[in-house]
C-alpha positions as CSV (number, residue, x, y, z in Angstrom):
1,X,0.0,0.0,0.0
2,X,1.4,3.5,-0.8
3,X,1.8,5.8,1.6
4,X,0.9,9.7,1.4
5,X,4.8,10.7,0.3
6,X,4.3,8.3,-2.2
7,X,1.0,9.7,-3.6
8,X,2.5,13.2,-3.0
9,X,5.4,12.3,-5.1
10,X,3.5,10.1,-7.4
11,X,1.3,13.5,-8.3
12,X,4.3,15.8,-8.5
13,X,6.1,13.1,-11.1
14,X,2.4,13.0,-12.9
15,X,2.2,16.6,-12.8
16,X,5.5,17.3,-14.4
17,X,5.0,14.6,-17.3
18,X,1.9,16.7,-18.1
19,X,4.4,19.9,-18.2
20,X,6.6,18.2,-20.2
21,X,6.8,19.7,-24.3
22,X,6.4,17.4,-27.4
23,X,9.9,17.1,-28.1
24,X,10.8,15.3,-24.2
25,X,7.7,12.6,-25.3
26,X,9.6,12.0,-28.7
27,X,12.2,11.2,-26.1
28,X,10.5,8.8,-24.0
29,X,9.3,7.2,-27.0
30,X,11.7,7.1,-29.7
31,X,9.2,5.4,-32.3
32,X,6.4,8.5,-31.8
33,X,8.0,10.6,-35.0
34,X,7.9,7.3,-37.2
35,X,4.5,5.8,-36.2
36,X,2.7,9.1,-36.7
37,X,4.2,9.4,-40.0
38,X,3.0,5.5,-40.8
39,X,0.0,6.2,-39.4
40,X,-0.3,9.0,-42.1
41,X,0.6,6.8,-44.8
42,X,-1.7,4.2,-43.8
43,X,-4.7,6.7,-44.1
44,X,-3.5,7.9,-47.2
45,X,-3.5,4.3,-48.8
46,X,-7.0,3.5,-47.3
47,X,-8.4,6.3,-49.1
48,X,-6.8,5.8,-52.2
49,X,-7.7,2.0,-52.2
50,X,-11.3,3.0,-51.6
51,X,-14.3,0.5,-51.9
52,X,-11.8,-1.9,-53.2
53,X,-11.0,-2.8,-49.2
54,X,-13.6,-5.0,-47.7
55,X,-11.8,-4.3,-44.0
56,X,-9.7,-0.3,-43.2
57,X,-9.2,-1.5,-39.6
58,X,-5.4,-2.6,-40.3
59,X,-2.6,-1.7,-42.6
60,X,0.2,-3.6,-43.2
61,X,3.6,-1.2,-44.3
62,X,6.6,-2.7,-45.8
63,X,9.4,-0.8,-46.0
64,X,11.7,-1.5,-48.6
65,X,14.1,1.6,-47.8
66,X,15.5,-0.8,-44.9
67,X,17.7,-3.1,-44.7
68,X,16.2,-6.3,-44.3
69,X,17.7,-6.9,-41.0
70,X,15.9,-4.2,-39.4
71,X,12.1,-4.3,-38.8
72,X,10.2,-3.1,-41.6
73,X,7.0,-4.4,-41.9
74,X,4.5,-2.6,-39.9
75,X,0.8,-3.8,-38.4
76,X,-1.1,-0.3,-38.6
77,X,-3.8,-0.4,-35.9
78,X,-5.7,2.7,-37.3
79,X,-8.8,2.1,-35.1
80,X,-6.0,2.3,-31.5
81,X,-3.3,4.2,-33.6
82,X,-0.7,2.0,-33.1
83,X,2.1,0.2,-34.6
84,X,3.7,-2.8,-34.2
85,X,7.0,-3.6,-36.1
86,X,8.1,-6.7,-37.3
87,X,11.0,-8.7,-40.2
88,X,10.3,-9.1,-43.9
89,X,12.1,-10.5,-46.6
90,X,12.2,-9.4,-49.9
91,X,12.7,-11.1,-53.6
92,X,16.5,-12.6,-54.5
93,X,15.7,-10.7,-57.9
94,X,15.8,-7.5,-56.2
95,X,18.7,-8.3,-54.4
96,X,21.0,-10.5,-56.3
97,X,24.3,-9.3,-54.6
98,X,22.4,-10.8,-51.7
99,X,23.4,-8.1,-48.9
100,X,20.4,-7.5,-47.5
101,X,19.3,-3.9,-50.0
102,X,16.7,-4.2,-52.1
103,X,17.7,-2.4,-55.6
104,X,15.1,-3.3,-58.1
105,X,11.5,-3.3,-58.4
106,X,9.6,-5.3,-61.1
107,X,6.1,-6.7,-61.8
108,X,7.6,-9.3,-64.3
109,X,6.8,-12.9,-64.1
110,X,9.5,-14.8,-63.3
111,X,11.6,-11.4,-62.2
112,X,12.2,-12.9,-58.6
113,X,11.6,-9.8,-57.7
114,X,9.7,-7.2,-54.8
115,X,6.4,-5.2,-56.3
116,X,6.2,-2.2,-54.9
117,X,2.5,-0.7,-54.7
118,X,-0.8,-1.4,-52.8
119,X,-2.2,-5.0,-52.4
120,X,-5.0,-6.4,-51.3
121,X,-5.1,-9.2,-48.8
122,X,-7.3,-12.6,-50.0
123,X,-8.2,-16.0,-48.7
124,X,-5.4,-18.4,-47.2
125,X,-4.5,-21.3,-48.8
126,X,-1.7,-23.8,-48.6
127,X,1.2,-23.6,-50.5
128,X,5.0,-25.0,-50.5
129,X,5.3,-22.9,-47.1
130,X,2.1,-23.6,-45.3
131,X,-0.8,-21.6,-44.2
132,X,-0.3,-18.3,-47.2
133,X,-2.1,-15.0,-48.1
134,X,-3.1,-14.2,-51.8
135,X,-2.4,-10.8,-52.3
136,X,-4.1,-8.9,-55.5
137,X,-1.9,-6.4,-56.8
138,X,-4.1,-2.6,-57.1
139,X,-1.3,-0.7,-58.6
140,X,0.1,-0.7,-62.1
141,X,3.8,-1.3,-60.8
142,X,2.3,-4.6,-58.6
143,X,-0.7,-5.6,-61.3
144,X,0.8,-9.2,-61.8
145,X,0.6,-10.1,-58.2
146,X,-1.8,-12.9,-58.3
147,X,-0.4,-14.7,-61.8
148,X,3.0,-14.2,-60.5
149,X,1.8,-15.8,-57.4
150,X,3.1,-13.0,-54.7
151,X,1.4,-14.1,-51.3
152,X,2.4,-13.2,-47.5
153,X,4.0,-16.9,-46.4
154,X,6.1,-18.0,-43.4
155,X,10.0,-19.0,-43.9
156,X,12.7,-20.1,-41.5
157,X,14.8,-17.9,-43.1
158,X,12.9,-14.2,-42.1
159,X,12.8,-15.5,-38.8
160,X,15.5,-12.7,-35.9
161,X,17.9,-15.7,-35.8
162,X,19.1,-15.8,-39.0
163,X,19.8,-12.1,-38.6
164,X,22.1,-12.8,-35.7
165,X,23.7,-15.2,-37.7
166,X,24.2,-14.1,-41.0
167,X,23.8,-10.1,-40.7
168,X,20.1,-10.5,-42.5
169,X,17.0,-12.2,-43.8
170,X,16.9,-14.6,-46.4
171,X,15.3,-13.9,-49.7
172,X,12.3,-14.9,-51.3
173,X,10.7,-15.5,-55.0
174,X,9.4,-12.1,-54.5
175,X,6.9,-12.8,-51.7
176,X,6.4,-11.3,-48.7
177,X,8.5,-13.7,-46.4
178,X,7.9,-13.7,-42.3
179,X,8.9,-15.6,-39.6
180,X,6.5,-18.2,-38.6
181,X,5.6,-16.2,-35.6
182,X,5.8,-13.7,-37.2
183,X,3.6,-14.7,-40.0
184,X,0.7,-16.2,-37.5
185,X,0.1,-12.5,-36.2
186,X,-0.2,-11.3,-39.9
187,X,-2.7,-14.0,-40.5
188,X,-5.3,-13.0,-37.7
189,X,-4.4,-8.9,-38.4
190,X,-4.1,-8.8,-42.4
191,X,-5.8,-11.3,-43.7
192,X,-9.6,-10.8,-45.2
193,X,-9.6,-8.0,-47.9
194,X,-7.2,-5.3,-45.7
195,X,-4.8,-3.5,-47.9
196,X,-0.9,-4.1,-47.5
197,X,1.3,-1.0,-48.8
198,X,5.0,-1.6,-50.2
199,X,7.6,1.1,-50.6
200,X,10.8,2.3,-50.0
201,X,9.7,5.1,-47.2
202,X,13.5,4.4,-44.9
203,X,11.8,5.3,-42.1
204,X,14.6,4.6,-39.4
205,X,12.7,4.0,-35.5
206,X,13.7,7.7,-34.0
207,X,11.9,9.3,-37.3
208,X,15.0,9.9,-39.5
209,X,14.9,9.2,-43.3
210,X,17.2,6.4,-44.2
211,X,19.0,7.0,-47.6
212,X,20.0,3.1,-48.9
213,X,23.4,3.1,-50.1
214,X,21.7,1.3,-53.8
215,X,19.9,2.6,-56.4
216,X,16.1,1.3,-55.8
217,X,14.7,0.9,-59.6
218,X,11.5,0.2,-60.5
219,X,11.6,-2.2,-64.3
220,X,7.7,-2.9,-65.0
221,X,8.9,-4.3,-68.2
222,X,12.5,-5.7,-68.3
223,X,14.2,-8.2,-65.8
224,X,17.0,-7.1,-64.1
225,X,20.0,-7.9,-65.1
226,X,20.7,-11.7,-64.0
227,X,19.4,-13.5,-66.7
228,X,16.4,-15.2,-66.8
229,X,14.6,-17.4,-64.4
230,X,12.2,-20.6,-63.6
231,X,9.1,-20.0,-61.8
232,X,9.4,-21.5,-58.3
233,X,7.0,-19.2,-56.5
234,X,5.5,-21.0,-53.6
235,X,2.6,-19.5,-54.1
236,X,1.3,-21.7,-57.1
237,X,-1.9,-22.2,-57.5
């Protein structure tokens, strides 16, 4: 049980946190700059997306101006405004060097590579990695996400330990690859006609602008340049 010089000082603490300008609760929470500004760009995609969303509750963010060993993709609660950050891989034909940077966009078939865009989030079904999401391209620079097969799926290789092992996440077919944990919290929060939003924002976690040290290209009608490739997306169906 308190005491009264507890609940004296308890008040006074209170009482200056009230006192307290903007700038000292940026402080306290280092993530406040960022989240406001994906909050922002979650409300901007809803109302571009329009009727097409069946669900605004929840935006999912990737953010391809990271490097893949930070956490990137974020869960948009726009009903709480919150955010909730999380790992994300992206396609080994947007990053053939393989160092974690994403340089190349494409909505080719058989690219390998990231769409960048807005996407709408369908059914589940099973694929080569489990439990997956469709997703249904509603931009012109992610259009062939459904014949291309681009889906949410789990992988052991975007789970945190292979970050602490090999400096970043594995790379996908192009998909949007999670750990399974990861994943199982994007299945109950994304899932059912809410939109997902890819770019390259670099939004670092204290609200700076990353600059990646790589070129990020978008080629909506040429591969980039590694040749050409088989369709192995595990998202077949």
């Amino acid at each position: 049980m308190m005491n009264r010089r507890d609940i004296l000082r308890s008040g006074v603490v209170s009482a200056a946190a009230l006192a307290l300008p903007a700038r000292a609760f940026a402080q306290v929470n280092p993530t406040a700059a960022r989240d406001a500004r994906l909050i922002a760009i979650a409300r901007r995609e809803v109302a571009r997306a329009g009727n097409r969303l069946w669900k605004a509750d929840v935006v999912g963010i990737a953010d391809f101006g990271l490097h893949s060993a930070g956490k990137r993709f974020h869960f948009v609660d726009l009903d709480h405004n919150r955010v909730e950050s999380f790992h994300v891989s992206h396609g080994d034909g947007s990053d053939p060097d393989h160092d974690g940077w994403l340089k190349w966009y494409s909505n080719a078939e058989g690219s390998h590579c990231t769409s960048e865009g807005a996407y709408l989030t369908r059914s589940w079904y099973t694929g080569k990695f489990g439990t997956s999401i469709r997703l249904d391209g509603l931009d012109p620079t992610n259009s062939n996400a459904l014949p291309r097969a681009i889906v949410m799926h789990q992988a052991e290789y975007a789970r945190p330990e292979h970050i602490a092992r090999y400096g970043r996440l594995g790379r996908s077919n192009g998909c949007f690859a999670m750990g399974p944990e990861q994943f199982d919290i994007a299945l109950i929060r994304l899932a059912g006609g809410r939109l997902l939003y890819a770019d390259s924002l670099g939004l670092a976690e204290d609200g700076s602008r990353v600059i990646p040290p790589v070129a990020q290209l978008d080629l909506l009608t040429r591969q980039p340049p590694r040749g050409t490739f088989d369709r192995t997306n595990p998202g077949v169906y």
